[in-house]
C-alpha positions, -999 to +999 in steps of 0.1 A: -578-707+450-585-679+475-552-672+499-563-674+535-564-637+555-568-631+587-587-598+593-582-589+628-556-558+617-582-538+600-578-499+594-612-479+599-620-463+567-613-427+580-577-441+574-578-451+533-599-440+508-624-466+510-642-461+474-638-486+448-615-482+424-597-504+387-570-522+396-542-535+372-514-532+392-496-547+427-466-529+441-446-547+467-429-530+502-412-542+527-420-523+562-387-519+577-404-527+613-406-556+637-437-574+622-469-572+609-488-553+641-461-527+645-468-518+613-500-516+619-498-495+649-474-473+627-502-463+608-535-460+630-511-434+648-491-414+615-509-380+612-500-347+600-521-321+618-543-340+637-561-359+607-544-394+596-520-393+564-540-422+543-508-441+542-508-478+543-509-507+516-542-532+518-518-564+527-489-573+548-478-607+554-462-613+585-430-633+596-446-660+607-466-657+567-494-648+579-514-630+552-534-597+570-560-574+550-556-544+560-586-526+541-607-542+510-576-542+479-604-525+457-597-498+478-569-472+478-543-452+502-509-439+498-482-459+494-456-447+465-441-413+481-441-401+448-435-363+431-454-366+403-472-345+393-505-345+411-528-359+382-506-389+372-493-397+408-531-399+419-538-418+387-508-444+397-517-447+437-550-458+428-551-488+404-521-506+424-526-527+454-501-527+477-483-558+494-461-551+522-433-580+536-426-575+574-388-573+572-363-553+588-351-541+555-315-530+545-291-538+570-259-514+581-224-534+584-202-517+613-170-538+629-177-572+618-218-571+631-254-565+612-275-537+626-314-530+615-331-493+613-299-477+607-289-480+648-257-492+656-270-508+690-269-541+710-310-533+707-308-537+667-287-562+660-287-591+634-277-618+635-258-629+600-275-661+596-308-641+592-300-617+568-292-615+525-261-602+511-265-594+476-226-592+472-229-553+464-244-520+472-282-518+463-295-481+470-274-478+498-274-514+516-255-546+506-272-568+538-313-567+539-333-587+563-340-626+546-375-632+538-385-665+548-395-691+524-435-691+539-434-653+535-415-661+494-446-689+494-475-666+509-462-634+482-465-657+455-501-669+462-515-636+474-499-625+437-518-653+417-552-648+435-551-613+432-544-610+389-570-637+394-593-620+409-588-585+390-571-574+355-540-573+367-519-587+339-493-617+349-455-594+340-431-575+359-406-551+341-374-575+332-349-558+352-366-554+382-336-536+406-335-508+382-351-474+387-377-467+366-393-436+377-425-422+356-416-448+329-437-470+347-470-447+350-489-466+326-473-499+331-502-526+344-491-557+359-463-563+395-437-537+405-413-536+434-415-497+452-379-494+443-391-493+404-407-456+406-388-449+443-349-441+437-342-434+472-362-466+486-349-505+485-380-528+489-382-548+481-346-566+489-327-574+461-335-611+467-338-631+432-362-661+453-388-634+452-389-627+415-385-667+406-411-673+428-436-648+415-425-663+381-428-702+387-461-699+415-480-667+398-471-673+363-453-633+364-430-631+338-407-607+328-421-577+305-394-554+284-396-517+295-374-486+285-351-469+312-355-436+317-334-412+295-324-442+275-301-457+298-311-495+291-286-485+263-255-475+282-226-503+278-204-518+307-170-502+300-143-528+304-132-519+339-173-523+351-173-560+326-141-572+349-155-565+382-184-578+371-172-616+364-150-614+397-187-606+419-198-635+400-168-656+404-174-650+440-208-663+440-204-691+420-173-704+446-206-710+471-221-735+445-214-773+439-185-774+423-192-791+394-223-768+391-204-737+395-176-751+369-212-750+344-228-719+352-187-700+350-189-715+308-223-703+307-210-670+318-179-675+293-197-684+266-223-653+268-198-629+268-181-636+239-213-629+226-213-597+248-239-606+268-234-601+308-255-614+340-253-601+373-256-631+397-275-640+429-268-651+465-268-687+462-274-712+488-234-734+499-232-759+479-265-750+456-267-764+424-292-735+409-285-696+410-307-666+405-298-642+378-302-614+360-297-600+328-273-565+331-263-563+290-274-581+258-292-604+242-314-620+269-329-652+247-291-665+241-289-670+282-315-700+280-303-713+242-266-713+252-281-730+288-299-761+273-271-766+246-244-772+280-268-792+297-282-770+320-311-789+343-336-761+335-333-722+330-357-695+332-357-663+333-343-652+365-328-687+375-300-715+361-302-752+373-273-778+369-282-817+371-275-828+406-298-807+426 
């Protein structure tokens, strides 16, 4: 079913490149701005020399979810930063349509207080209850700016209608906080900017986003090679140890008979040496978003369903009870 979107922020087309061009792939941002007409604004006015820079991605959907078209997504402008060279990047930019989330973006912590934009400032800041702490650094930041759940929702549709509506095949690589680089150039189907972007961190290292796309747009995880072969480096002991305790950490926000489950799950995989890296769970949740940092990724959902798990997918475990 088409998404709703609302056209009153519209670029002129001296502002993208407005010819027609295959698409089989969406690449997700957030804007680290105020909301969907700043961003906006930010673009009709970014030039270099007098002539505009063609950046901007054909959606952004708003805090409040509102889903705005920007320019026609069989279009094209920048949106990668990339340093490719020219052939491939030009290749790349063109067959993905960008999907921006207005967000705030990664968050600094100074004295106790959240602060967006990198400005310690009564101006910028947070307040705590509005932001996501993955529980570690990610590319600089451990607090980002919370999506909403209509913004999750609106991402998730926008996602569906557009692989419906275009070949855009239904994946996303299966470890989708790692750095990918030019690994990715021929890779068709969804991608976070922070895939083929080292220095960038959109989007936020928020697990709802990925389980949505997975249970709402049918995305599912797709295996791809790290560069230089690191999908084969192992966790040395010291990195396995601090790994449980970040989990242990997580798991004491859960239910407690829920967390009690999910820590055997956790026990059980490593003896197998297999290793997750958990999410931010809700207090008191009795599901948690996941990832798989080590090993064999099939044995998390065997070794779930033979403890009793509820339901586990690929980027999320459910205990009975919630």
């Amino acid at each position: 079913m088409p998404v709703p979107v609302n056209h009153s922020l519209r670029l002129p087309a001296s502002e993208y490149f407005a010819s027609a061009q295959e698409k089989t792939g969406i690449a997700i941002h957030h804007t680290v701005g105020r909301g969907a007409e700043s961003t906006f604004r930010y673009w009709r006015s970014d030039t270099s020399k007098g002539a505009p820079r063609l950046v901007a991605t054909a959606y952004v959907i708003d805090r409040d979810a509102t889903v705005f078209e920007v320019f026609d997504p069989s279009a094209w402008a920048y949106q990668f930063g990339l340093t490719w060279p020219a052939a491939r990047r030009l290749t790349f930019e063109r067959r993905f349509i960008g999907i921006e989330i207005a967000s705030e973006g990664g968050l600094t912590e100074h004295d106790g207080h959240l602060y967006c934009f990198d400005r310690i400032s009564p101006r910028t800041r947070k307040p705590q209850h509005e932001a996501f702490d993955y529980g570690q650094p990610y590319r600089g930041y451990r607090w980002f700016d919370r999506y909403s759940p209509g913004q999750i929702d609106a991402l998730a549709s926008l996602v569906d209608d557009l692989c419906d509506r275009f070949p855009i095949p239904r994946r996303f690589p299966s470890r989708p906080l790692d750095y990918y680089g030019d690994a990715l150039a021929t890779f068709e189907g969804v991608i976070g900017h922070a895939m083929v972007a080292k220095d960038n961190s959109d989007p936020a290292p928020d697990y709802r986003l990925w389980a949505a796309l997975s249970e709402d747009a049918g995305v599912v995880p797709f295996e791809v090679s790290l560069p230089n072969g690191s999908n084969g480096a192992r966790l040395t002991s010291r990195a396995v140890t601090e790994l449980f305790e970040d989990n242990v950490g997580l798991i004491d926000r859960m239910d407690v008979a829920a967390g009690s489950l999910v820590k055997a799950l956790l026990m059980e995989l490593e003896r197998r040496r297999t290793y997750l890296r958990l999410h931010e769970p809700d207090n008191g949740a009795h599901a948690i978003g996941y990832e798989v940092v080590q090993g064999d990724r099939r044995a998390v959902q065997r070794l779930a369903r033979a403890l009793g798990f509820a339901r586990a997918t690929d980027t999320v475990l459910e205990v009975p009870g919630g």
